[in-house]
C-alpha positions as CSV (number, residue, x, y, z in Angstrom):
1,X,-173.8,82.3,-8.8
2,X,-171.1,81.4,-6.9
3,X,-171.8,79.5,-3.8
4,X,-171.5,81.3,-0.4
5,X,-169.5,78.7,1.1
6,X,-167.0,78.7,-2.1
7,X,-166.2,82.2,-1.4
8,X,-166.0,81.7,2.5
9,X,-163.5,78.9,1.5
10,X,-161.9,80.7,-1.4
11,X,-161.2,84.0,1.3
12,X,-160.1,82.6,4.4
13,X,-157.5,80.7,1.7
14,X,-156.7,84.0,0.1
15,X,-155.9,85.8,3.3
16,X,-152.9,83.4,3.7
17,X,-151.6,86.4,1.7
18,X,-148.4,88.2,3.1
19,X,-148.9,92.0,4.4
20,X,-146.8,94.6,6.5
21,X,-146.0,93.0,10.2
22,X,-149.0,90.4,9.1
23,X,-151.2,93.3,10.0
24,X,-154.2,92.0,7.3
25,X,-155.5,95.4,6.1
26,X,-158.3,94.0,3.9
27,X,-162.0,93.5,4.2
28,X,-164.0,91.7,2.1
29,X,-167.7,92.5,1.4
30,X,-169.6,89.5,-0.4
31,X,-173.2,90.2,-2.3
32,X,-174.5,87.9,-4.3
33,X,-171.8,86.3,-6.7
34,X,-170.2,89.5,-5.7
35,X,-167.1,89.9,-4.0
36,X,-165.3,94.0,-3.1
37,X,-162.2,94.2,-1.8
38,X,-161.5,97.3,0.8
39,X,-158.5,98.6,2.4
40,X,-159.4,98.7,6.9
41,X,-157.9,101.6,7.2
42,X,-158.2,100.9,11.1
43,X,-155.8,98.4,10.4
44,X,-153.3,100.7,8.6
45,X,-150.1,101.3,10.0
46,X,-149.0,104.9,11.4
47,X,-145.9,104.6,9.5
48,X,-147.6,103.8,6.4
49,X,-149.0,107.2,5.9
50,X,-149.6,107.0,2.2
51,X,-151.2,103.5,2.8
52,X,-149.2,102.2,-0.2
53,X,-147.9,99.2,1.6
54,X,-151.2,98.3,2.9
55,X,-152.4,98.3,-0.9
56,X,-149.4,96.4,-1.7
57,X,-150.6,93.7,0.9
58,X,-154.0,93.9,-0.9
59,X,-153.0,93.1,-4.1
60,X,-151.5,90.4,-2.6
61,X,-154.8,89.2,-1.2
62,X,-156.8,89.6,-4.2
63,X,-154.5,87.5,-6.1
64,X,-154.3,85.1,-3.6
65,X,-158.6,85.1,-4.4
66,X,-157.9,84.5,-8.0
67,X,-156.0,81.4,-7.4
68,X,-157.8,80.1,-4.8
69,X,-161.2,80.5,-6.9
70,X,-159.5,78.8,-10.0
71,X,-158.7,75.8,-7.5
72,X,-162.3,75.6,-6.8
73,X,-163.1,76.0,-10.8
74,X,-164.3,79.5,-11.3
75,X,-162.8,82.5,-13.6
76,X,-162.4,86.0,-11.8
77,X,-162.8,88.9,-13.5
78,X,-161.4,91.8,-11.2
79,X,-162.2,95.7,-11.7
80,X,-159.9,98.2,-10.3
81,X,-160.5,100.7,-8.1
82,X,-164.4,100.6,-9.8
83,X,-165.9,103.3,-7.6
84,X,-164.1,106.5,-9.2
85,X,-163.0,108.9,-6.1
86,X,-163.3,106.1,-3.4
87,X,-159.5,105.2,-2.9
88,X,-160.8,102.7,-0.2
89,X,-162.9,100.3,-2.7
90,X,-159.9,98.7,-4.6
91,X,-161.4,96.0,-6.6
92,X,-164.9,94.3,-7.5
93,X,-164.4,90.6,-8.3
94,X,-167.3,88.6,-10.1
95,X,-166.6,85.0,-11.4
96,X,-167.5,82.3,-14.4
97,X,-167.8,78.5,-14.3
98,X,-164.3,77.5,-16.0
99,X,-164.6,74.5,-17.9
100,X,-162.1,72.4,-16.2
101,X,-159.5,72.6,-13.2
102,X,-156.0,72.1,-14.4
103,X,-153.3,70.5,-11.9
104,X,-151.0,73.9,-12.4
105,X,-154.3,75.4,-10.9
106,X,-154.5,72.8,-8.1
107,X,-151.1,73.7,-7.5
108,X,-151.3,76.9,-7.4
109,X,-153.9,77.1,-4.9
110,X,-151.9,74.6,-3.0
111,X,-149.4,76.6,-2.8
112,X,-151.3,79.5,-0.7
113,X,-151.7,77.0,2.6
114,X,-147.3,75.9,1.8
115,X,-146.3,79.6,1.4
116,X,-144.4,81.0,4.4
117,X,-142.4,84.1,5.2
118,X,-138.5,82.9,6.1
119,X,-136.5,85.0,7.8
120,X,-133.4,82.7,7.7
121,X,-130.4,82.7,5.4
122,X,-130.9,80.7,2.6
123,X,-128.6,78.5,0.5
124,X,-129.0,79.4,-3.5
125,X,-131.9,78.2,-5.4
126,X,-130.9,75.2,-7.8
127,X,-131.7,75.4,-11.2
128,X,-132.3,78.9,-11.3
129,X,-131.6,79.6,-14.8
130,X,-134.5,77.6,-16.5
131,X,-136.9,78.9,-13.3
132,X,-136.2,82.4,-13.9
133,X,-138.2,82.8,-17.6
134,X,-140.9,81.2,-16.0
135,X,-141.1,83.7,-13.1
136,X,-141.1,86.7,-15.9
137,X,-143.6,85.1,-17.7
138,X,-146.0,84.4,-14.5
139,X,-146.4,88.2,-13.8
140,X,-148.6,88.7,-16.3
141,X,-148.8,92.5,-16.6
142,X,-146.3,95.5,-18.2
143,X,-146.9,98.2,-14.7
144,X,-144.8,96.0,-12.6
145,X,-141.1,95.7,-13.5
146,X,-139.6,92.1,-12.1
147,X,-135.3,92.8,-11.9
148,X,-133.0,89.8,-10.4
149,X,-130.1,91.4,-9.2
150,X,-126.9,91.1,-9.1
151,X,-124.3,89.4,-6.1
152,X,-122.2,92.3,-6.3
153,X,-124.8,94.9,-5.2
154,X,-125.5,92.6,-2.1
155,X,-122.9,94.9,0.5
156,X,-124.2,98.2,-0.8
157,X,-127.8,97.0,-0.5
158,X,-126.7,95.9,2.7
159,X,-125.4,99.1,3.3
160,X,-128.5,101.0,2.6
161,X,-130.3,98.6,5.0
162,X,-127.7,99.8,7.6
163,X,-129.0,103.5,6.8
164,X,-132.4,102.8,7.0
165,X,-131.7,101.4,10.6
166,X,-129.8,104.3,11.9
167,X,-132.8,106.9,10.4
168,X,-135.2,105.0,12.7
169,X,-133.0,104.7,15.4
170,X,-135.0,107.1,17.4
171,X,-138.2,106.6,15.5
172,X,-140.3,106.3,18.7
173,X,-143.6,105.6,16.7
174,X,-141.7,103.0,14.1
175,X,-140.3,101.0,17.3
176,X,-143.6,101.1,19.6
177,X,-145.2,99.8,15.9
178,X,-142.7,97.2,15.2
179,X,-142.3,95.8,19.0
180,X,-146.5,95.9,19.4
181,X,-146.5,93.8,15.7
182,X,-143.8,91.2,17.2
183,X,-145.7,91.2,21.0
184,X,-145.0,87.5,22.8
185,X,-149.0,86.6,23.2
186,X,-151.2,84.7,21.0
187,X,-153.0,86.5,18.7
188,X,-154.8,85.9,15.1
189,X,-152.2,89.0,13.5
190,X,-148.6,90.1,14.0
191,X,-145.5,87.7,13.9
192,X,-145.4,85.3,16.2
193,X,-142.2,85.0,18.2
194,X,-141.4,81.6,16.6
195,X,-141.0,83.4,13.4
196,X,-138.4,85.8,14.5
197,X,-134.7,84.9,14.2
198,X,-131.6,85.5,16.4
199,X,-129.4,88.6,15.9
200,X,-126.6,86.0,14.2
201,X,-128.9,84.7,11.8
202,X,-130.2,88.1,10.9
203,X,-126.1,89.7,10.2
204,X,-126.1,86.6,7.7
205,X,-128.3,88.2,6.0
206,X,-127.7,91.9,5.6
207,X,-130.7,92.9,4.1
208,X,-133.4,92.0,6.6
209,X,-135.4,94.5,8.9
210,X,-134.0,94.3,12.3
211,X,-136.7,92.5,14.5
212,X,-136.9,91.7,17.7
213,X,-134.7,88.9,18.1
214,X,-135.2,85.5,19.6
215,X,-133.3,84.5,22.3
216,X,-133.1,80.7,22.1
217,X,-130.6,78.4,20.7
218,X,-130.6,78.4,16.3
219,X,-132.6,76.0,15.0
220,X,-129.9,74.0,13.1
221,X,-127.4,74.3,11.1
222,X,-127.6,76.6,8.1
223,X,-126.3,78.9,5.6
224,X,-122.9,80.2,6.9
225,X,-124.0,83.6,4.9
226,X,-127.3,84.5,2.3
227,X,-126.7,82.9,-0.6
228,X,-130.5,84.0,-1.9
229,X,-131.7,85.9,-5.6
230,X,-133.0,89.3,-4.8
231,X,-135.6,90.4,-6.8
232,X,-137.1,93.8,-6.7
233,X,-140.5,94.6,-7.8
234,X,-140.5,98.4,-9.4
235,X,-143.4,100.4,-10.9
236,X,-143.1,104.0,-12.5
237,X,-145.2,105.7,-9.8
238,X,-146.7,105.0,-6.2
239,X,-149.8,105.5,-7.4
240,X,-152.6,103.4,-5.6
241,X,-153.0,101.2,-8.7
242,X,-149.7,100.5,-9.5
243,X,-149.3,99.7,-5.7
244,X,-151.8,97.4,-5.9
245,X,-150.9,95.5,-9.2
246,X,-147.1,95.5,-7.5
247,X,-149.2,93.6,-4.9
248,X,-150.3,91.3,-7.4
249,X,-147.1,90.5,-8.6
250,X,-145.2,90.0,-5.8
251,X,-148.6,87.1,-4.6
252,X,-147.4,85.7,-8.3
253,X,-143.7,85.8,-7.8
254,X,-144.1,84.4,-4.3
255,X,-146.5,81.8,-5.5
256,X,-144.4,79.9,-8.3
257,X,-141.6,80.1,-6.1
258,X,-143.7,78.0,-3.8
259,X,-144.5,75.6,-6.1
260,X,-140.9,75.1,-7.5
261,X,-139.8,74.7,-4.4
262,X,-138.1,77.6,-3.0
263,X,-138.2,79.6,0.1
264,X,-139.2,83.4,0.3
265,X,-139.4,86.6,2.2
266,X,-140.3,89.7,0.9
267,X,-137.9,93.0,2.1
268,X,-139.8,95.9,2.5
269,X,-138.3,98.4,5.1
270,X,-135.4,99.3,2.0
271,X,-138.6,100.9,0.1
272,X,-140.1,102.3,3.3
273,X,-138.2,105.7,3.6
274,X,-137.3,108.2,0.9
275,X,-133.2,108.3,1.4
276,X,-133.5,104.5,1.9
277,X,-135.6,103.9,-1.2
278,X,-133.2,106.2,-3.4
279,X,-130.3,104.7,-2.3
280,X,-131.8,101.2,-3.7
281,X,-133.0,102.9,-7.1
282,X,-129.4,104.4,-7.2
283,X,-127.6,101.1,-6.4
284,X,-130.0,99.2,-9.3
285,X,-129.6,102.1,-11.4
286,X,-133.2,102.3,-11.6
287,X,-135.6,105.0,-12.8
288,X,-138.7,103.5,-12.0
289,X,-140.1,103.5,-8.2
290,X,-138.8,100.3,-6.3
291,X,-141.6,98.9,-3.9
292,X,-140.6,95.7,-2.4
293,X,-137.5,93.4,-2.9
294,X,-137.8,89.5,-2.3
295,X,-135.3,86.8,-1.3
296,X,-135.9,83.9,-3.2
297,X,-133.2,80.4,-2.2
298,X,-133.2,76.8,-0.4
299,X,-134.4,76.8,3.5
300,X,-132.1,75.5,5.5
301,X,-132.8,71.6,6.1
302,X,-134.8,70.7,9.1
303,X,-136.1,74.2,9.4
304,X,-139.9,74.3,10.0
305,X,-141.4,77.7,10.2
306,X,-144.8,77.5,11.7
307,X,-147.8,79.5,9.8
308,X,-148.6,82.7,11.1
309,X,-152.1,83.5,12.6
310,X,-154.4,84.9,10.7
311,X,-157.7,86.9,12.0
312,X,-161.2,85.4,12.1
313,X,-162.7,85.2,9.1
314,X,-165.7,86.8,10.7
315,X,-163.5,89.9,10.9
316,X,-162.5,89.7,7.2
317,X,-165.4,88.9,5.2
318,X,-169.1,90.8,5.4
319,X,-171.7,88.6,3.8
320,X,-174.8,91.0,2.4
321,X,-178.3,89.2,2.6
């Protein structure tokens, strides 16, 4: 059996994991060699009333276990949603010795600690056309659809951003949410002020959620406008497995971008609404469901985005004895 402190190590790594407003709706239970994986519904957001983003950010999270247990030299072998009926239970992990750690592995779980969430305008990723068959290759699995698209859909998906702001516009419960998530005091969830960007920085964009914004001078100089890939992860339904292999995926995608190199931030609030979300599948020309898109490019030099808190992992993880 695995060794409790592996999988206290192993989890507090894999809840470096992205999620909604870094709201960390997961909870680990660990018996035995055991490890389930459970949605907190406490931690669910109002606005998420299907709870399809918070199993999004838990796919996320139990990929982010799988490489952090092949780091440490052990094979996971996950079952989905193994309790039939109990949407909350979304995966039972148990784990093999492997036979040997290989440095893609090491990197990998490296990776998880170098990841961040960047808000800024990027500059375009180099090399991107030997990097991309490698990123379709890394997702592994046929119910998530990985599409790079194209430059000249940028201004209508910027457009459809646009709509999605003036729907909320009076969305009372979305702002309270949203301002609440962004709050100026230390905390172990929500993003931390320092991760916010300035209204400027945010038009360069186009396609980012309007936060909060910060009111001090830009960090540097930078991209003059967005120059990132968007890639859109799609399944055919919203169904709470597909939403949690998407989540999967994206932990993938955002992963060997990591490790090659390149900045990221997943783009959820164009997937968040119905109009919004057609107008994206209309725009791709898509007839599958999109769930989240991702900018993928070069930081801007000098830029150093601190690591968001993360909760206790007392708060996360439940150790049966």
């Amino acid at each position: 059996m695995v060794d409790t402190e592996v999988l206290e190590s192993a989890v507090a790594l894999a809840c470096r994991a992205p999620s909604l407003h870094n709201s960390q709706p997961w909870l680990w239970v660990a018996d035995g060699g055991r490890l389930d994986l459970f949605v907190d519904v406490k931690r669910v957001l109002a606005t998420d009333r299907s709870t399809r983003e918070a199993q999004i950010s838990c796919g996320a999270v139990l990929d982010h276990l799988g490489a952090a247990m092949a780091g440490e030299g052990w094979l996971t072998h996950v079952s989905r949603f193994p309790a039939p009926g109990d949407t909350e239970h979304l995966a039972a992990v148990e784990f093999a010795p492997a036979e040997c750690v290989t440095d893609d592995q090491r990197r990998r779980a490296d990776a998880i600690v170098k990841r961040r969430t960047n808000r800024l305008p990027f500059f375009a990723p180099t090399d991107w056309d030997s990097f991309e068959p490698v990123l379709r290759s890394s997702i592994g699995t046929s119910d998530v659809h990985l599409d790079v698209l194209s430059d000249d859909i940028r201004p209508r998906l910027a457009e459809a951003a646009e709509v999605t702001e003036s729907l909320r516009f009076y969305d009372s419960t979305y702002h309270r949410e949203l301002n609440w998530w962004t709050g100026p005091f230390e905390a172990s969830e929500g993003i931390p002020y320092s991760s916010l960007v300035s209204d400027s920085e945010s038009d360069r964009v186009g396609i980012n959620r309007h936060f909060p914004s910060r009111h001090t001078p830009e960090p540097g100089p930078g991209a003059t406008v967005d120059q990132s890939k968007i890639l859109m992860l799609s399944t055919k339904d919203d169904s709470p497995l597909l939403a949690l292999r998407c989540g999967e995926a994206l932990s993938t995608v955002l992963l060997e971008c990591t490790m090659a190199g390149l900045a990221t931030c997943p783009v959820t609030h164009l997937t968040e609404l119905s109009v919004s979300r057609e107008l994206v599948a209309a725009v791709t020309d898509h007839t599958d469901r999109p769930q989240v898109l991702i900018r993928v490019g070069i930081a801007p030099p000098l830029d150093n985005v601190a690591p968001t808190p993360r909760r206790p992992l007392a708060d996360v993880l439940r150790i049966k004895t």
